[in-house]
N, C-alpha and C positions, 0 to 999 in steps of 0.2 A: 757777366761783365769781365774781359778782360784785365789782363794785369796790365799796368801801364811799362812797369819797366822791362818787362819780357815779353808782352803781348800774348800769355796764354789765361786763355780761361780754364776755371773749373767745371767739370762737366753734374749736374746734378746728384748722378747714379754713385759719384763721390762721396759724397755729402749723405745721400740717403744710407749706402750701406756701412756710414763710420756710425751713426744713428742707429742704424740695428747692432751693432759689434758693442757699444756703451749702453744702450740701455737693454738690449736684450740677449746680448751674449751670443748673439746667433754664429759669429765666424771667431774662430781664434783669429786669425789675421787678414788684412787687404795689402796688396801689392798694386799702386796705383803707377800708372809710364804716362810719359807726356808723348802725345801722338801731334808729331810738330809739322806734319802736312794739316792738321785740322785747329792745329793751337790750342790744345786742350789739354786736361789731365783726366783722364779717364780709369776707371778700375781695370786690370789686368788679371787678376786671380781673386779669389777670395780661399780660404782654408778652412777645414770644419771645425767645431769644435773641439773632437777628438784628434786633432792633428799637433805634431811635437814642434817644438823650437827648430828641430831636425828636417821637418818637411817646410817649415818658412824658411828656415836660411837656404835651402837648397832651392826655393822657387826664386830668389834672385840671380840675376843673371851677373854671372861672372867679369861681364866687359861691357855692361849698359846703364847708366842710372837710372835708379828708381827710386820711388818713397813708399813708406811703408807702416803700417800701425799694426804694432804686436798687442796681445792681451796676455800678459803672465800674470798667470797663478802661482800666488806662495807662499808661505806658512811663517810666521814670525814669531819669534823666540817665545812668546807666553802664548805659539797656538791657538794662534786667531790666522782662519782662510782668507786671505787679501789677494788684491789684483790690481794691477799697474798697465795702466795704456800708455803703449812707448811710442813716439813719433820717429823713426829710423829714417834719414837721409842716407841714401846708399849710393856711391860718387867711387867707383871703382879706380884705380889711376891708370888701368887700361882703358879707359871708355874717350869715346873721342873727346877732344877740347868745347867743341862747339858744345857738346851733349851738359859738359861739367856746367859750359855758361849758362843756360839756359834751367838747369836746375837747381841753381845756387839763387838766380834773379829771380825766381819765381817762388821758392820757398817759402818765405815770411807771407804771401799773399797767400798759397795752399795753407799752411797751417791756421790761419785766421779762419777759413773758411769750415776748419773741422775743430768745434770748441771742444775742448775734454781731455785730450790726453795728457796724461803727467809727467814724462819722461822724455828727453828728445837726445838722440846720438844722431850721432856723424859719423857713417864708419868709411873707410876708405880700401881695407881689407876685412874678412871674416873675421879675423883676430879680434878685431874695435868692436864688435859686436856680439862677440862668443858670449854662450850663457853666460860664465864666470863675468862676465860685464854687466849685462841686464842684472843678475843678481844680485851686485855689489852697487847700483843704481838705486835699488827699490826700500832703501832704509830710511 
């Protein structure tokens, strides 16, 4: 079902692999793009397990929005292994306007559609989002 006030759908394969990333740990991250000749959200990458903060921030593109669901792992002061699913809106201030609208209006209807994550930023440059943020988030 479309969104009403952007008119994109979510594409299922969405939904299926934030579903494996929460309950089975399969991806550290999914990098999802709105492919707006089909009005959809669709997966764009996914990352392996074994992959660092370093290789997801680097699979966003510099000048495009995207959304994004990280898994960090992290260790809390009395050494208990925890993990935090971040919801990252990625709205670069290079990326064209039309791109900003259609991501911003469509947001609140993607996140509904992926129950589970804990965490949500905004980044607007790499800064908003550098580790030293996700880590200061996860308390």
């Amino acid at each position: 079902m479309a969104n009403a006030a952007s008119g994109i759908a979510v594409h299922d394969d969405c939904k299926l692999k934030f579903l494996e990333l929460k309950a089975k740990r399969t991806y550290r991250f999914i990098v999802f793009k709105i492919e707006e000749k089909q009005k959809q959200v669709v997966v764009e990458k996914v990352g392996e397990p074994t992959q660092s903060y370093e290789d997801f921030a680097k699979s966003l593109p510099s000048d495009e929005c995207r959304y994004a669901i990280y898994d960090f792992d992290f260790v809390t002061e009395e050494n208990c292994q925890k993990s935090r699913i971040f919801f990252i809106a990625w709205s670069p201030d290079s990326s064209r306007v039309r791109s900003k609208m259609i991501y911003a209006s469509s947001k609140d209807r993607f996140k509904r559609e992926l129950d589970g994550f804990q965490v949500e930023l905004q980044a607007t440059d790499p800064t908003e989002m550098g580790l030293d943020v996700i880590r200061s988030r996860v308390g």
